[in-house]
Biopython code that builds the backbone (N, CA, C, O; Angstrom):
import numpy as np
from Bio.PDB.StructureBuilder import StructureBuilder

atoms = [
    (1, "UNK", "N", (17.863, -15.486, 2.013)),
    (1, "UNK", "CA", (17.873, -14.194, 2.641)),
    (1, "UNK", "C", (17.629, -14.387, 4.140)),
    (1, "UNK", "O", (16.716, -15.177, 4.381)),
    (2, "UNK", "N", (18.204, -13.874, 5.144)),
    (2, "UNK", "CA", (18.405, -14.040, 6.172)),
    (2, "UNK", "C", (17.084, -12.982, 6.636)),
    (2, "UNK", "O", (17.366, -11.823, 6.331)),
    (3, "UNK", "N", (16.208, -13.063, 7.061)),
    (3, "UNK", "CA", (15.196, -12.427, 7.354)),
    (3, "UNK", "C", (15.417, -11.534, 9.567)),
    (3, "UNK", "O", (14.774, -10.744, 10.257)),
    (4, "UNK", "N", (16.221, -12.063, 9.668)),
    (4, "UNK", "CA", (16.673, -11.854, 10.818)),
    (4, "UNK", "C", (18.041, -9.911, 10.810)),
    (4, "UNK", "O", (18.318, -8.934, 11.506)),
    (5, "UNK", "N", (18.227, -10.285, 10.046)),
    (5, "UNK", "CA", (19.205, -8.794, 9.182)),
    (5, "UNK", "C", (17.894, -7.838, 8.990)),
    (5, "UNK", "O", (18.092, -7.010, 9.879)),
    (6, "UNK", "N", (16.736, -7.482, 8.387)),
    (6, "UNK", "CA", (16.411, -6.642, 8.238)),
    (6, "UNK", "C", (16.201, -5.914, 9.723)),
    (6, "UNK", "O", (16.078, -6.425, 10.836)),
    (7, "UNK", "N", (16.211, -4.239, 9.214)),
    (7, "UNK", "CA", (16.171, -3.619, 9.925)),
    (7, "UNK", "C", (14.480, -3.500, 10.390)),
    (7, "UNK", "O", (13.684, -4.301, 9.899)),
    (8, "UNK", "N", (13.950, -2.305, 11.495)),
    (8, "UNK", "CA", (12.533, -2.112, 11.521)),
    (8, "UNK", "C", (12.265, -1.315, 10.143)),
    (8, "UNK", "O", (11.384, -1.816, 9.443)),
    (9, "UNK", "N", (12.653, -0.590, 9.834)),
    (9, "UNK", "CA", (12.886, 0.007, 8.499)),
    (9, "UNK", "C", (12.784, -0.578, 7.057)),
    (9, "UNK", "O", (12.215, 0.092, 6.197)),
    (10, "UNK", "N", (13.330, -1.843, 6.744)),
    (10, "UNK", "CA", (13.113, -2.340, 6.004)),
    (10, "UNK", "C", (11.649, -3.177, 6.310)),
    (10, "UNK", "O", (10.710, -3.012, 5.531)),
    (11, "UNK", "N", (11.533, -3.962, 7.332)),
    (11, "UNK", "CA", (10.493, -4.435, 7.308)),
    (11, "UNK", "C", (9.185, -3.734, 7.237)),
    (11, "UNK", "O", (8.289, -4.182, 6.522)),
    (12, "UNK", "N", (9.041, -2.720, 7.901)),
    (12, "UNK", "CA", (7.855, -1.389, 7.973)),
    (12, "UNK", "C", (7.333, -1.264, 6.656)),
    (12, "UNK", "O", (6.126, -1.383, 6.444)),
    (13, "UNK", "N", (8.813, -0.849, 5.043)),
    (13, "UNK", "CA", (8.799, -0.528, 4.025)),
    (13, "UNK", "C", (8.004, -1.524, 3.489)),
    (13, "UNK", "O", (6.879, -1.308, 3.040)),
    (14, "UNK", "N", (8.672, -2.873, 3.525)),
    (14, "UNK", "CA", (8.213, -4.026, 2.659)),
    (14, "UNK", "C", (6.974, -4.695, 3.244)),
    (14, "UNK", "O", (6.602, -5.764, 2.760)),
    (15, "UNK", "N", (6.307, -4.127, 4.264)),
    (15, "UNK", "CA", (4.920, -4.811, 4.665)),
    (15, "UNK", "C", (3.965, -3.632, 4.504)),
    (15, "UNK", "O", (2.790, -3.990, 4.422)),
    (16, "UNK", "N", (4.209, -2.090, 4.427)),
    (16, "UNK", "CA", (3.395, -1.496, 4.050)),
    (16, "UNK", "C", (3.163, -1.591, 2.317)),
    (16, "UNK", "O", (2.035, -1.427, 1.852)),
    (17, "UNK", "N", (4.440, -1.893, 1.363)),
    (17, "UNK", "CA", (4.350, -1.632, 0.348)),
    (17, "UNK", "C", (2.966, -2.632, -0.097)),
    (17, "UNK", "O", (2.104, -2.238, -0.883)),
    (18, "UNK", "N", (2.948, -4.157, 0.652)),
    (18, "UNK", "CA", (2.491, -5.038, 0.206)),
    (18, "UNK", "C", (1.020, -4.858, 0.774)),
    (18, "UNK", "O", (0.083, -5.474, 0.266)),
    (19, "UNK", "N", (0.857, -4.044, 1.781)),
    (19, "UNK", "CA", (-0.646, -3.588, 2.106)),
    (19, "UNK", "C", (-1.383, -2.880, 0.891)),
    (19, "UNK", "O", (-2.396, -3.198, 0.268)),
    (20, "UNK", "N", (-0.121, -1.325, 0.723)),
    (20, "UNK", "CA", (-0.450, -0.233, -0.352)),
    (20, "UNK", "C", (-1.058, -1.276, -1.511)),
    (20, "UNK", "O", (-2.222, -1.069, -1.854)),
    (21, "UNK", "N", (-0.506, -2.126, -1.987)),
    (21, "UNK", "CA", (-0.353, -2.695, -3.351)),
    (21, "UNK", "C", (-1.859, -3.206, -3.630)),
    (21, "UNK", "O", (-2.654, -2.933, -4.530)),
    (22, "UNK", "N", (-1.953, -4.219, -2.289)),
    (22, "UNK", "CA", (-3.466, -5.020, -2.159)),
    (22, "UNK", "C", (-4.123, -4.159, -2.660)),
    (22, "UNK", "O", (-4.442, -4.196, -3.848)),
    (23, "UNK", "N", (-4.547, -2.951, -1.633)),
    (23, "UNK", "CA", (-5.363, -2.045, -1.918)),
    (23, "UNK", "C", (-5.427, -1.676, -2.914)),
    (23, "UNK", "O", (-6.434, -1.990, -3.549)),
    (24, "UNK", "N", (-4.515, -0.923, -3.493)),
    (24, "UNK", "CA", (-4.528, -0.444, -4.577)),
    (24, "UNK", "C", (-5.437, -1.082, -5.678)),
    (24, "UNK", "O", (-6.567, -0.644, -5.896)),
    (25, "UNK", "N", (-4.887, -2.153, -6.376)),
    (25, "UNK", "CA", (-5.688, -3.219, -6.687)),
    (25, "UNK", "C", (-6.904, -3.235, -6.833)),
    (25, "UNK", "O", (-7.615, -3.144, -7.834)),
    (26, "UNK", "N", (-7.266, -3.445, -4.999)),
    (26, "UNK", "CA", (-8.534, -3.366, -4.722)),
    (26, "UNK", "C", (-9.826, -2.266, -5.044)),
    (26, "UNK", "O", (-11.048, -2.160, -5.146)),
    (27, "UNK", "N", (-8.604, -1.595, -5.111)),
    (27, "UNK", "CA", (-9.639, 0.167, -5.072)),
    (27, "UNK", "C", (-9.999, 0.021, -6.897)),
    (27, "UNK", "O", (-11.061, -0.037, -7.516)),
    (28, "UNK", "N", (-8.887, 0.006, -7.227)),
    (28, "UNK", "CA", (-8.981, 0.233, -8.728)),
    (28, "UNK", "C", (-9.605, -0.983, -9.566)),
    (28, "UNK", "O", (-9.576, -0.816, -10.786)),
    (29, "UNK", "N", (-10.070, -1.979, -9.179)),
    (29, "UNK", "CA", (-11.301, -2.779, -9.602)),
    (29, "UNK", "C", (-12.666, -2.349, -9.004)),
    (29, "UNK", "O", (-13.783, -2.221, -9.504)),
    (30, "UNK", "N", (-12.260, -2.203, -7.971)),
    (30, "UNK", "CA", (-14.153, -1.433, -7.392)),
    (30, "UNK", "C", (-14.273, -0.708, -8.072)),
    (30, "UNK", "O", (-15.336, -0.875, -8.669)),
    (31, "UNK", "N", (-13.448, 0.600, -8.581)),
    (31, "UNK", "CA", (-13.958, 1.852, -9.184)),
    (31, "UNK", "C", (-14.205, 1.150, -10.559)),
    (31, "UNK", "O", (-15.331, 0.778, -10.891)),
    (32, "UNK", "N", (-13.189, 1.001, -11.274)),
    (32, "UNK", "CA", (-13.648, 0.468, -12.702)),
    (32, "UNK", "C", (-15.195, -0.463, -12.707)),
    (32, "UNK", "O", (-16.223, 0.045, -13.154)),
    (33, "UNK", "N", (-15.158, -1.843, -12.153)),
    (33, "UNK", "CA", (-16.379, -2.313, -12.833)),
    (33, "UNK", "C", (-17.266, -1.951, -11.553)),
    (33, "UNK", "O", (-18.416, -1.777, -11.954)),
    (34, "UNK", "N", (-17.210, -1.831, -10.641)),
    (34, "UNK", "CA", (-18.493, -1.770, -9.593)),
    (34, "UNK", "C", (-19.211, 0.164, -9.872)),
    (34, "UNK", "O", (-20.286, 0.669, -10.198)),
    (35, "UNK", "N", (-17.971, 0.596, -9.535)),
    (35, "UNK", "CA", (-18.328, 2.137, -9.747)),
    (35, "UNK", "C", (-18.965, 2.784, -11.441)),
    (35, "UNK", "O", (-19.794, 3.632, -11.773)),
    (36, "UNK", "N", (-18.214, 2.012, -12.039)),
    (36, "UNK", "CA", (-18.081, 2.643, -13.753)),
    (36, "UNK", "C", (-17.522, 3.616, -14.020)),
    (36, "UNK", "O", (-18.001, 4.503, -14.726)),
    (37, "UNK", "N", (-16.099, 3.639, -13.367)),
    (37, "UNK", "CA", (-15.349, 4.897, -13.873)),
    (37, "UNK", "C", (-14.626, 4.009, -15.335)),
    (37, "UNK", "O", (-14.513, 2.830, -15.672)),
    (38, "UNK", "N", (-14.152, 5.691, -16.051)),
    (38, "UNK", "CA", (-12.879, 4.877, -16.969)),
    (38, "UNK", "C", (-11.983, 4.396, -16.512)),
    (38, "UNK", "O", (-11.636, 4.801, -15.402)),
    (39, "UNK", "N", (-11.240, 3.354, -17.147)),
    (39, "UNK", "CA", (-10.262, 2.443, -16.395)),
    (39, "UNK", "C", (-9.006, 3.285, -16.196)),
    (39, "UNK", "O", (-8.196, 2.817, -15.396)),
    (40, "UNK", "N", (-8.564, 4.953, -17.036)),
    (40, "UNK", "CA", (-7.532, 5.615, -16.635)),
    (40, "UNK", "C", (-7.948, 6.157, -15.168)),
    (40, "UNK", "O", (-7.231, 6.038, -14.174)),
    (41, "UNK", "N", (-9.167, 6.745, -15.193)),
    (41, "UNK", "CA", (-9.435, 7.599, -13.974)),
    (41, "UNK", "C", (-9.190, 6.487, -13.039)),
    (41, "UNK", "O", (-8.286, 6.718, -12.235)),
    (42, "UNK", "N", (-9.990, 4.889, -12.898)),
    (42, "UNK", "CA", (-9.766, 4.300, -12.033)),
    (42, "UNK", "C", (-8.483, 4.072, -11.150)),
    (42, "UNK", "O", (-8.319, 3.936, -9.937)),
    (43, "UNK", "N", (-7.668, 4.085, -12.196)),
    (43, "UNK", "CA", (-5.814, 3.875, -12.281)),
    (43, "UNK", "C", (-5.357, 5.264, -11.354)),
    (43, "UNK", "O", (-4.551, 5.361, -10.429)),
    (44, "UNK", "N", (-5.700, 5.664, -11.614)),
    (44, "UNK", "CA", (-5.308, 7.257, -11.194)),
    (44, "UNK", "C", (-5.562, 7.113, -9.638)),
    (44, "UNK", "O", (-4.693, 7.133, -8.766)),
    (45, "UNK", "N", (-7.409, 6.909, -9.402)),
    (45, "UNK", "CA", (-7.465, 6.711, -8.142)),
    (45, "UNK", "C", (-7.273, 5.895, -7.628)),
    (45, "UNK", "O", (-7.789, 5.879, -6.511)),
    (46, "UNK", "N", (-6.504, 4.770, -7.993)),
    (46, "UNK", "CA", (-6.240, 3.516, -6.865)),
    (46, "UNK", "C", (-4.464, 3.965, -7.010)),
    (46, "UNK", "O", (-3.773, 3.703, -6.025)),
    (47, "UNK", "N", (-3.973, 4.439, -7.885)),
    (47, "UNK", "CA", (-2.332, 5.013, -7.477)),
    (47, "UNK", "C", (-2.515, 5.929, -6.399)),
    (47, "UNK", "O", (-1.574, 5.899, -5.605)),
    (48, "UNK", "N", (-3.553, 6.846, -6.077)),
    (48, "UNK", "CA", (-3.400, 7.856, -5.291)),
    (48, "UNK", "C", (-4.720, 7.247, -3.562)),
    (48, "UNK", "O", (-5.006, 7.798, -2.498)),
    (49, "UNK", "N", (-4.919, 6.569, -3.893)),
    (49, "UNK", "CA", (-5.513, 5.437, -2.449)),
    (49, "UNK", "C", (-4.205, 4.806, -1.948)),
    (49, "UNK", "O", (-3.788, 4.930, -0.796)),
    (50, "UNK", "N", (-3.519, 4.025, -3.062)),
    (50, "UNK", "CA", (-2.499, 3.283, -2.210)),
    (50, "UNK", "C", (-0.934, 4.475, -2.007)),
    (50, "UNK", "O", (-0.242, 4.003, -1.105)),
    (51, "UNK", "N", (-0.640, 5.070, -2.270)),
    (51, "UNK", "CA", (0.291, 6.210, -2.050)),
    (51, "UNK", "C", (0.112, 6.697, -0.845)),
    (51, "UNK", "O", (0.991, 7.037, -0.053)),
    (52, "UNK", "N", (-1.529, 6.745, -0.646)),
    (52, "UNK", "CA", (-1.561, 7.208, 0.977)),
    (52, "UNK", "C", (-1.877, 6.323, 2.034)),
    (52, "UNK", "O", (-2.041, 6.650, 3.210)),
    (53, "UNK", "N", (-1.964, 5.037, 1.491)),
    (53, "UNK", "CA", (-1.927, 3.809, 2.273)),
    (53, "UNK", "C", (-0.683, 3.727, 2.961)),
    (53, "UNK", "O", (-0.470, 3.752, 4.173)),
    (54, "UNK", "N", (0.277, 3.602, 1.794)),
    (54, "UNK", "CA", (1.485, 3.567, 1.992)),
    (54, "UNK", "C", (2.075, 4.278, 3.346)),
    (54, "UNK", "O", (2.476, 3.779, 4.398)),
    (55, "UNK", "N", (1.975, 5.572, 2.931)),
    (55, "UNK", "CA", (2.657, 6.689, 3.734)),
    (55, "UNK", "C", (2.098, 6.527, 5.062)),
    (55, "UNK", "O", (2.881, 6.851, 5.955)),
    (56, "UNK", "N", (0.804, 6.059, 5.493)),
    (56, "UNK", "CA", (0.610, 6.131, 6.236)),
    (56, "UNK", "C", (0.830, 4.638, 7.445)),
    (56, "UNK", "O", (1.100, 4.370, 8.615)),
    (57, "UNK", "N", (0.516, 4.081, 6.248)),
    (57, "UNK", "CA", (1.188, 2.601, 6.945)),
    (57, "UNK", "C", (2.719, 1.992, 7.661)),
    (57, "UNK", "O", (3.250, 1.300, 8.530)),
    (58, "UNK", "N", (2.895, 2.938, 6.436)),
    (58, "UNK", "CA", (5.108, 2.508, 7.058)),
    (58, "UNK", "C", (5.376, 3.428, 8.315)),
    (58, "UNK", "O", (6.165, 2.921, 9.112)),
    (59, "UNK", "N", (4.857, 4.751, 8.685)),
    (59, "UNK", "CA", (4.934, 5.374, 9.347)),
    (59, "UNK", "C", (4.372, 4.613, 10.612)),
    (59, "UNK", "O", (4.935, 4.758, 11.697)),
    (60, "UNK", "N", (3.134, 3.707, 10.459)),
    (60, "UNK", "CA", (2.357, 3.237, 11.831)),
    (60, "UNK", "C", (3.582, 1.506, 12.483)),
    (60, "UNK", "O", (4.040, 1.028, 13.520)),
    (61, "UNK", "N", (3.545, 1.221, 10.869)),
    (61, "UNK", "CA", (4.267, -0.205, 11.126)),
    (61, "UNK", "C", (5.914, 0.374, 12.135)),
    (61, "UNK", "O", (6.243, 0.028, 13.270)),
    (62, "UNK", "N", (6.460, 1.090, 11.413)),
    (62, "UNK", "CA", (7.755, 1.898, 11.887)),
    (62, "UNK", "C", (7.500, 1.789, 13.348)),
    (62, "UNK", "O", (8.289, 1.114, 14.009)),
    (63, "UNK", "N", (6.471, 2.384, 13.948)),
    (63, "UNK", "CA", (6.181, 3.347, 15.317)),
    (63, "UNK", "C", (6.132, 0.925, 15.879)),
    (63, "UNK", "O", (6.919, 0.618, 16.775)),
    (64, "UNK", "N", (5.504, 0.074, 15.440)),
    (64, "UNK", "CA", (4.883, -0.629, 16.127)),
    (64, "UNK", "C", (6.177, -1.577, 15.886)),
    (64, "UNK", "O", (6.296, -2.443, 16.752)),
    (65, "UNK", "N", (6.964, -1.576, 15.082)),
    (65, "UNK", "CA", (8.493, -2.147, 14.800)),
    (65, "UNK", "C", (9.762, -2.036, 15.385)),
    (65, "UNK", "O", (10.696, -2.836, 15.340)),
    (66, "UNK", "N", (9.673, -0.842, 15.993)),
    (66, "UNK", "CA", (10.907, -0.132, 16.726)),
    (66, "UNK", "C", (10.328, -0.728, 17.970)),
    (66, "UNK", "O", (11.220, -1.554, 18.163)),
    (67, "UNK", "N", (9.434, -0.928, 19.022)),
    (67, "UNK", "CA", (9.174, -1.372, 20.140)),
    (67, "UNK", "C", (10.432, -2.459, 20.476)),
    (67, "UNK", "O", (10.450, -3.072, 21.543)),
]
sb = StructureBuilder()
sb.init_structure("model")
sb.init_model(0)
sb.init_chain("A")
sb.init_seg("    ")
for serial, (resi, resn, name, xyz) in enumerate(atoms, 1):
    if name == "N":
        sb.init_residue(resn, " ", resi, " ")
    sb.init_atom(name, np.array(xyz, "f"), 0.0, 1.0, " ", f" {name:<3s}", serial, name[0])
structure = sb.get_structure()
């Protein structure tokens, strides 16, 4: 894959997704064993931590990509 072809767009997408994801992750093991939630609720809140990771990340990476 020619890494030189992606757009700022693609790259923004595919480096926030991989931030969102960490986190996500991250969130949803803290809550489960550190916090003691149930492991659905945990799920729930680390889908809805990294969703707004996301959104907010591709939007910042975008703004710092297009330069």
């Amino acid at each position: 894959m020619d890494l030189n072809s992606w757009r700022p767009e693609d790259t923004a997408r595919r480096f926030s997704l991989m931030v969102a994801s960490s986190l996500g992750t991250f969130t949803f093991v803290a809550l489960w064993l550190a916090a003691g939630w149930h492991p659905l609720l945990s799920l729930l809140g680390a889908a809805l931590a990294g969703l707004l990771v996301h959104l907010i990340a591709c939007r910042v990476l975008l703004l710092v990509f297009r330069r």
